[in-house]
DOKOLPA-995097 format. One record per atom (N, C-alpha, C): x negated, y negated, z negated. Coordinates in steps of 0.05 Angstrom, whole numbers, padded with zeros to 5 digits, always signed. Example, Ala and Ser with C-alpha at 12.3 -4.5 7.8 and 13.67 -1.06 7.14 Angstrom:
2
-00264+00114-00156
-00246+00090-00156
-00264+00066-00156
-00257+00045-00142
-00273+00021-00143
-00258-00001-00157
***
This chain:
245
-03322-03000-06011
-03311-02997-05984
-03310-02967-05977
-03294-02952-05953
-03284-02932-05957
-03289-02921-05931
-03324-02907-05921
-03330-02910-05894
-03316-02882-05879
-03296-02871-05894
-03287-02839-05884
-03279-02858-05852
-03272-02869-05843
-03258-02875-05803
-03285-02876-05801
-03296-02892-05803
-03328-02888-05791
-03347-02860-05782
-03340-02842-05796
-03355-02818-05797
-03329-02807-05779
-03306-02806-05780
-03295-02792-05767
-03298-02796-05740
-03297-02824-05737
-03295-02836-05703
-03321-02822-05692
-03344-02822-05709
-03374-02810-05701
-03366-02783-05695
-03358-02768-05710
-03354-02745-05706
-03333-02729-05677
-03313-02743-05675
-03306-02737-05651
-03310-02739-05630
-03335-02754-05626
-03348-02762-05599
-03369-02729-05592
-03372-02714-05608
-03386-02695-05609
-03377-02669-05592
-03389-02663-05573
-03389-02637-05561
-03377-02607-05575
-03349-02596-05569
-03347-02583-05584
-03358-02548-05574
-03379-02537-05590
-03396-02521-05578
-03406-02503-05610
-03408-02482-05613
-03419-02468-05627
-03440-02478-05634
-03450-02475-05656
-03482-02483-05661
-03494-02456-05644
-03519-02471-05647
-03536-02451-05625
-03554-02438-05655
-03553-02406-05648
-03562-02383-05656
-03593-02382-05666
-03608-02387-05637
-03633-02392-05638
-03642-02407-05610
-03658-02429-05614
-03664-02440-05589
-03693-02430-05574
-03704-02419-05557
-03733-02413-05542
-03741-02434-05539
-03766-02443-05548
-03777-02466-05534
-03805-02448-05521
-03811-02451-05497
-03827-02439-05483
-03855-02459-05478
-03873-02455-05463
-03891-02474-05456
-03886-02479-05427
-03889-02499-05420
-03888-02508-05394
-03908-02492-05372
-03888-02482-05352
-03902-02469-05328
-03901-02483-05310
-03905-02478-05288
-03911-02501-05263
-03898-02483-05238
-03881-02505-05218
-03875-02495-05195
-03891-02503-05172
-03883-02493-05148
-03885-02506-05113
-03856-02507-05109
-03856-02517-05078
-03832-02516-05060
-03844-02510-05043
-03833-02488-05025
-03842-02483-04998
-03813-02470-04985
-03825-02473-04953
-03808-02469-04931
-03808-02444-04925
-03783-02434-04931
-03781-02392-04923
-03791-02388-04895
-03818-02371-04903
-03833-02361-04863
-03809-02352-04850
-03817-02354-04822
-03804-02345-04797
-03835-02333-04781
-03826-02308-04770
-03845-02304-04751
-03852-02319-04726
-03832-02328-04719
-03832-02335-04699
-03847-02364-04692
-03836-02380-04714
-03850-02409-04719
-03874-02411-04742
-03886-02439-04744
-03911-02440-04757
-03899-02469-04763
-03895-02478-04779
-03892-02497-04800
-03919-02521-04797
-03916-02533-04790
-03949-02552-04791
-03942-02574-04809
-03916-02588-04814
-03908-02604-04831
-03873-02601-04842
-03872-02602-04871
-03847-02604-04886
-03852-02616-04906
-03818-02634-04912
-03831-02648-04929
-03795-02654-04948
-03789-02657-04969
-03764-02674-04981
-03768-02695-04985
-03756-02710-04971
-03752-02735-04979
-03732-02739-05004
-03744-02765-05026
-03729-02774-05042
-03712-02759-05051
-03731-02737-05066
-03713-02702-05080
-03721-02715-05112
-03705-02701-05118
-03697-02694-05143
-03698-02658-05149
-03710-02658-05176
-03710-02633-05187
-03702-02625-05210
-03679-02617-05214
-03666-02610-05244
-03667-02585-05253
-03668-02580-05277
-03672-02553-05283
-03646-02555-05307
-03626-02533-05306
-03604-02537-05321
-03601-02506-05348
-03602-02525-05366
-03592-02501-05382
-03573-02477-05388
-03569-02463-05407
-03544-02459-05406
-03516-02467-05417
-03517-02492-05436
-03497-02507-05454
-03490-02524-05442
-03509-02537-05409
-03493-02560-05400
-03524-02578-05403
-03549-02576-05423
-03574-02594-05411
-03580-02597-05383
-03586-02612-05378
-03607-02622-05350
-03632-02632-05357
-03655-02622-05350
-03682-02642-05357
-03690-02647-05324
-03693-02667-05315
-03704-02672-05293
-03728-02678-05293
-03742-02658-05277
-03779-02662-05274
-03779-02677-05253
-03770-02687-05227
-03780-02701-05204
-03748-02713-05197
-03757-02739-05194
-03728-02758-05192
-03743-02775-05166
-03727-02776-05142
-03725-02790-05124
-03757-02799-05111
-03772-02772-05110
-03791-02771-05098
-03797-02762-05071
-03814-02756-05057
-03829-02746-05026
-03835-02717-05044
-03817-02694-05031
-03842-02670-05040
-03851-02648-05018
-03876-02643-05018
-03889-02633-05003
-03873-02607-04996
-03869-02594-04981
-03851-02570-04972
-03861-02542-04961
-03896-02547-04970
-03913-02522-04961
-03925-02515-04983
-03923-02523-05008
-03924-02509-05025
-03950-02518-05035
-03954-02546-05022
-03984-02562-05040
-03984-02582-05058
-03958-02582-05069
-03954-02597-05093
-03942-02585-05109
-03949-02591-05138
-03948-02577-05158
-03924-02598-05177
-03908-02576-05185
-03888-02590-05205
-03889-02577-05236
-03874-02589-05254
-03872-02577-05281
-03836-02554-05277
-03850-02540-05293
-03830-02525-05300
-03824-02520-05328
-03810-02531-05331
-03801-02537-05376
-03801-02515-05378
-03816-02506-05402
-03818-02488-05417
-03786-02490-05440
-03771-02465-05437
-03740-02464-05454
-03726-02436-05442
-03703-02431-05446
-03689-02421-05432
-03663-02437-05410
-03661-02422-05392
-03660-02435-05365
-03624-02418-05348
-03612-02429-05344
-03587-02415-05318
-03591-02426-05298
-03611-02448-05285
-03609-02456-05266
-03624-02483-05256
-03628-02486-05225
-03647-02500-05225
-03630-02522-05201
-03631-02538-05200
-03616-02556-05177
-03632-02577-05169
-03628-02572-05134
-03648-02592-05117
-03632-02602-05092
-03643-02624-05102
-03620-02646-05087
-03638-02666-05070
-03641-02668-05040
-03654-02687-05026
-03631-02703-05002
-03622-02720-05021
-03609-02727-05001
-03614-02748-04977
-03633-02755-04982
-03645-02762-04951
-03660-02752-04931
-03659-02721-04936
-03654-02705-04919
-03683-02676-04926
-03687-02671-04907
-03711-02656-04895
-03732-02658-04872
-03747-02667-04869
-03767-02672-04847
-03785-02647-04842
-03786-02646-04819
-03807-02615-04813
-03813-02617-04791
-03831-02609-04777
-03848-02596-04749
-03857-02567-04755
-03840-02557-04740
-03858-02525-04737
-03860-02522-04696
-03879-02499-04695
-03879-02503-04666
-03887-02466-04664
-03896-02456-04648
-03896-02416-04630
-03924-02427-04613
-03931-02398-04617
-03948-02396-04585
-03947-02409-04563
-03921-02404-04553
-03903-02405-04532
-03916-02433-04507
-03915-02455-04510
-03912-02464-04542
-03888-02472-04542
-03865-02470-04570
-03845-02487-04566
-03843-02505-04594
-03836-02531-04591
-03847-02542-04617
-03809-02547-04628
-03804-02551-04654
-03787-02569-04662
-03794-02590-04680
-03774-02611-04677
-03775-02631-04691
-03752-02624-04713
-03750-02625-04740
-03729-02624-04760
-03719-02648-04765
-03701-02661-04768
-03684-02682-04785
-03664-02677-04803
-03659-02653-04830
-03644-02636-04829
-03629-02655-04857
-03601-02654-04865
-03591-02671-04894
-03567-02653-04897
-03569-02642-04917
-03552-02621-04929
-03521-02638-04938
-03502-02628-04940
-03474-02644-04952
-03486-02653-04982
-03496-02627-04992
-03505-02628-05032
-03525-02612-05027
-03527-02623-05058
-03559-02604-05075
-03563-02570-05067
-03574-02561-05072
-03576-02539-05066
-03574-02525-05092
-03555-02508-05105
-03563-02506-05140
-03566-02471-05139
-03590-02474-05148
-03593-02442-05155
-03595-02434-05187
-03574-02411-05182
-03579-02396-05217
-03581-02379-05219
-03585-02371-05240
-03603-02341-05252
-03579-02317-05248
-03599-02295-05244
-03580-02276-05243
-03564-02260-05279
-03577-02279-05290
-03590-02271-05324
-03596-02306-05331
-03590-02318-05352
-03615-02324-05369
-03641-02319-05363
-03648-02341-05356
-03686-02341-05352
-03705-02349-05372
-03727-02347-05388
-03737-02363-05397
-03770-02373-05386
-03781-02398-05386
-03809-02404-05383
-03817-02408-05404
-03839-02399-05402
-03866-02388-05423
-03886-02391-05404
-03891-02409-05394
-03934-02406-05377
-03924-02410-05356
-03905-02397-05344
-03904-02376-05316
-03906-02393-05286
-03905-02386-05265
-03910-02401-05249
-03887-02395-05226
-03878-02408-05209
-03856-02411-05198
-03850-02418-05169
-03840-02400-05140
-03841-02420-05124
-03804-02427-05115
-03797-02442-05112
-03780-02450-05102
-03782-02454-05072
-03762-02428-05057
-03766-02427-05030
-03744-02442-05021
-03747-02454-04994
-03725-02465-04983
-03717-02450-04959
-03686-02441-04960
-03679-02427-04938
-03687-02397-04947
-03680-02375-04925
-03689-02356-04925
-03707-02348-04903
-03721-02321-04911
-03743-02318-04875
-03720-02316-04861
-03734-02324-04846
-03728-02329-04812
-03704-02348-04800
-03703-02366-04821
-03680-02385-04822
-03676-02399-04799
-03704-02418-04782
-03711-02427-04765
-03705-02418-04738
-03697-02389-04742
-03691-02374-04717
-03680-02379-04699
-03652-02401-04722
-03625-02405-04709
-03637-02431-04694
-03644-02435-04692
-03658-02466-04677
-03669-02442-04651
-03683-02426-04649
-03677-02404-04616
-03648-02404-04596
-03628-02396-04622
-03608-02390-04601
-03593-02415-04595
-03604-02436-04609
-03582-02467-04611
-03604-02479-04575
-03622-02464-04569
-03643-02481-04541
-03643-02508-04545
-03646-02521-04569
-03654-02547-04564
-03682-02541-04583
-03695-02569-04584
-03718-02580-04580
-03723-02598-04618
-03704-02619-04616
-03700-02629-04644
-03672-02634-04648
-03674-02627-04680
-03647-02630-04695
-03649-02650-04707
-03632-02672-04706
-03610-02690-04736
-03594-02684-04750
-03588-02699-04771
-03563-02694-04782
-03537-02697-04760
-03540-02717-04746
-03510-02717-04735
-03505-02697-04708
-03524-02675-04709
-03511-02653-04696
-03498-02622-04706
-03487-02622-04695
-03476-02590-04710
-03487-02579-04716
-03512-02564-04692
-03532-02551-04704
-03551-02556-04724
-03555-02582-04720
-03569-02594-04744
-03559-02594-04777
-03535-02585-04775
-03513-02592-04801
-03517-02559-04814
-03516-02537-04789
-03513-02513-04794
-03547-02512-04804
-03569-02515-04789
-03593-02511-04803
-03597-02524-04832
-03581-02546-04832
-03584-02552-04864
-03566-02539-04883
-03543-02527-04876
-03530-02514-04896
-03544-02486-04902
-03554-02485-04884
-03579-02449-04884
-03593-02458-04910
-03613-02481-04912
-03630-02491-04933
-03611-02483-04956
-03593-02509-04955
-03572-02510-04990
-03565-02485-05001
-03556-02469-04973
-03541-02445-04988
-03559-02406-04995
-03583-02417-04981
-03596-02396-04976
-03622-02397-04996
-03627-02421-05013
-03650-02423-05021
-03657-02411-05045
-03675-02402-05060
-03678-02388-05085
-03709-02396-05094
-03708-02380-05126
-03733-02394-05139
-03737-02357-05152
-03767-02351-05142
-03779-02326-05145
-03814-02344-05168
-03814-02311-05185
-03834-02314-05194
-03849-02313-05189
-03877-02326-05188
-03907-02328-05171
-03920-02315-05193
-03919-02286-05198
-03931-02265-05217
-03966-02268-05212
-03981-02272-05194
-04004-02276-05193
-04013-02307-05192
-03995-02315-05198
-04006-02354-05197
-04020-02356-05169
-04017-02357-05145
-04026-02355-05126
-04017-02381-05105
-03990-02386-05112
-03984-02412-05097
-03969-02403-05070
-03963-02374-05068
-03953-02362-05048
-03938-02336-05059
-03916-02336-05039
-03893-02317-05049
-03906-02293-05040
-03917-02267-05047
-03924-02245-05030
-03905-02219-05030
-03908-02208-05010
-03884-02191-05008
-03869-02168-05033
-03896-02163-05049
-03880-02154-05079
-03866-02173-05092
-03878-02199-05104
-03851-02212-05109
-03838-02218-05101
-03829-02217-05071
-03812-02217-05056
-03785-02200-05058
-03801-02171-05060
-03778-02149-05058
-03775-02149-05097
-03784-02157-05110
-03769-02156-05133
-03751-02174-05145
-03735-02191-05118
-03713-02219-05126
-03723-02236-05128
-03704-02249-05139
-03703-02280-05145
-03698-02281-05168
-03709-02304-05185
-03697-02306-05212
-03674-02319-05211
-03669-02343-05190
-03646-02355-05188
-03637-02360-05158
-03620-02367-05157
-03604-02362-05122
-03586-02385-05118
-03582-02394-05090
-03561-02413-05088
-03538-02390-05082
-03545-02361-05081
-03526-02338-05068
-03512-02327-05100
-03516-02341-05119
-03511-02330-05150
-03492-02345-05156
-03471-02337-05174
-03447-02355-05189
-03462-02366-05210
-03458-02385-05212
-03466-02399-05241
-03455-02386-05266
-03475-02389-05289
-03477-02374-05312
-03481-02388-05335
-03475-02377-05361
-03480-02396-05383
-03493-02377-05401
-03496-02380-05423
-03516-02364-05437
-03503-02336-05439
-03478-02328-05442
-03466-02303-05441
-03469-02285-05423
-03485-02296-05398
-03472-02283-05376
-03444-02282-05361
-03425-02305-05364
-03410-02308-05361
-03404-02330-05342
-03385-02329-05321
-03387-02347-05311
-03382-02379-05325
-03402-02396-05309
-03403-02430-05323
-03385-02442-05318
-03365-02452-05341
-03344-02472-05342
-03352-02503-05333
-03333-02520-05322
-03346-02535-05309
-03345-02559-05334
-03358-02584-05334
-03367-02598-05347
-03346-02615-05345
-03344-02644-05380
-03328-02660-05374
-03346-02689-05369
-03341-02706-05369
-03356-02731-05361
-03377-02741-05383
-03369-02730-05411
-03385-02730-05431
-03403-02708-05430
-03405-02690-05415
-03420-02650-05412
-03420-02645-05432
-03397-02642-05442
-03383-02620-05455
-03370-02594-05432
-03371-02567-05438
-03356-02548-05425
-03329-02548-05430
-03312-02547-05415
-03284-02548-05411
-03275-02529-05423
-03260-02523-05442
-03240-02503-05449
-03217-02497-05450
-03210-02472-05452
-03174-02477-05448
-03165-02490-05474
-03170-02488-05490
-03152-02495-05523
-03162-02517-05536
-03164-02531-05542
-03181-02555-05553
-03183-02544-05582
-03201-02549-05601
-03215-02540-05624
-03226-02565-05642
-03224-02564-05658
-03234-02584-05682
-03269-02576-05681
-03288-02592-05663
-03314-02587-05671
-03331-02588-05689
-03355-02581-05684
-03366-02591-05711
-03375-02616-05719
-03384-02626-05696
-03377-02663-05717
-03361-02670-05720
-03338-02669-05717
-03304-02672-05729
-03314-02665-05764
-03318-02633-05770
-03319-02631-05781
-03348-02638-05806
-03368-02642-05797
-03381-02652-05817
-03380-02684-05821
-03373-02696-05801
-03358-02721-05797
-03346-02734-05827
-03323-02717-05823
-03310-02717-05849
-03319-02710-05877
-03335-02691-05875
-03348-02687-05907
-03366-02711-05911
-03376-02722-05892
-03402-02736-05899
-03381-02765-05904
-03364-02776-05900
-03349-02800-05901
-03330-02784-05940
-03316-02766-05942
-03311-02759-05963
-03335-02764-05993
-03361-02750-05987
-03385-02754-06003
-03390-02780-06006
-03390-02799-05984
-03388-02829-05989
-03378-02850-06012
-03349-02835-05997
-03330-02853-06005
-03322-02846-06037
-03331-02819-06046
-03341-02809-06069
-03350-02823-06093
-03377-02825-06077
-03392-02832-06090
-03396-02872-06097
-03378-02881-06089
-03383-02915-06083
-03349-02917-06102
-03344-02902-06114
-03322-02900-06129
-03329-02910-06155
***
């Protein structure tokens, strides 16, 4: 029998992509999530509901560490952070955000906050984890502010202002390195960036901007190309059919 269609059909199902060079495999470091300070307010509870946490490569992987959980939003729960190299990290809660912060004053808010989408931050570079430790902030300081000039009290989703405080989160959020394992962002690693940004274009291992994916995640290209399981596809059904001769 003559299994060369067999190997071919196998073969074309395959991602057409360079072989990879060299792969990093790093050791697993560990993140938080926390809520970007505001002077003005004090945070007493935050929280994601039913989040998800993806961390995306640069070829088009996803490994998801936290799928459709409660995560703490002050920075007292601890997540994994895959040890590899990294373009990006995507966090997606789509049942919303819950929070209480309140002032001296006193003025309290209530949050009900649900973003359109995920919030996806990427590297300004290729990242890699090795140990390291990580916080993923939500929003930027003083984000909360805008809840001052909006004079209300509590936000939902189905208010404008409520819509605009959650797009602050999605679009403003970033993941900085926690250089002293401390569990808190401090103002040196503060002023030395972010490793990844929702304020960053997406990137692939080149530095180049990221082509968008096809339903198989494969990267889109202009030219279509004979890949490589096409091509070993074929040798391996030739050797076969070879050898049964």
């Amino acid at each position: 029998m003559n299994r060369l269609p067999f190997f071919l059909v196998l073969g074309l199902g395959a991602c057409d992509r360079p072989p990879p060079e060299g792969i990093f495999v790093g050791n697993p470091g560990k993140s938080v999530v926390q809520t970007a300070p505001t002077a003005k307010f004090t945070f007493e509870f935050a929280r994601l509901e039913a989040a998800d946490v993806t961390w995306i490569d640069c070829v088009g992987g996803r490994e998801v560490v936290v799928e459709g959980e409660a995560i703490d939003a002050l920075g007292r729960a601890t997540l994994t952070a895959p040890g590899g190299e990294w373009c990006g990290v995507e966090l997606a809660f789509p049942q919303g955000f819950t929070g209480f912060a309140s002032t001296p004053a006193p003025i309290e808010f209530g949050l009900q906050l649900q973003p359109e989408g995920p919030a996806e931050l990427w590297g300004a570079a290729p990242f890699e984890v090795d140990g390291e430790s990580y916080i993923i902030e939500l929003g930027e300081p003083e984000w909360l502010d805008l809840g001052i000039e909006f004079g209300e009290f509590t936000f939902d989703p189905t208010t404008p202002e409520g819509q605009t405080l959650a797009e602050s989160i999605r679009t403003t959020s970033s993941l900085f390195l926690d250089e002293d394992d401390s569990g808190t962002l401090e103002p040196a690693e503060r002023a030395g960036g972010p490793v990844a940004s929702a304020g960053f274009p997406p990137l692939d291992a080149t530095g180049d901007p990221k082509p968008p994916l096809t339903s198989e995640g494969c990267a889109q290209g202009p030219t279509p190309r004979l890949s490589w399981g096409w091509l070993f596809g074929a040798l391996g059904g030739l050797i076969l059919g070879r050898r049964r001769r």
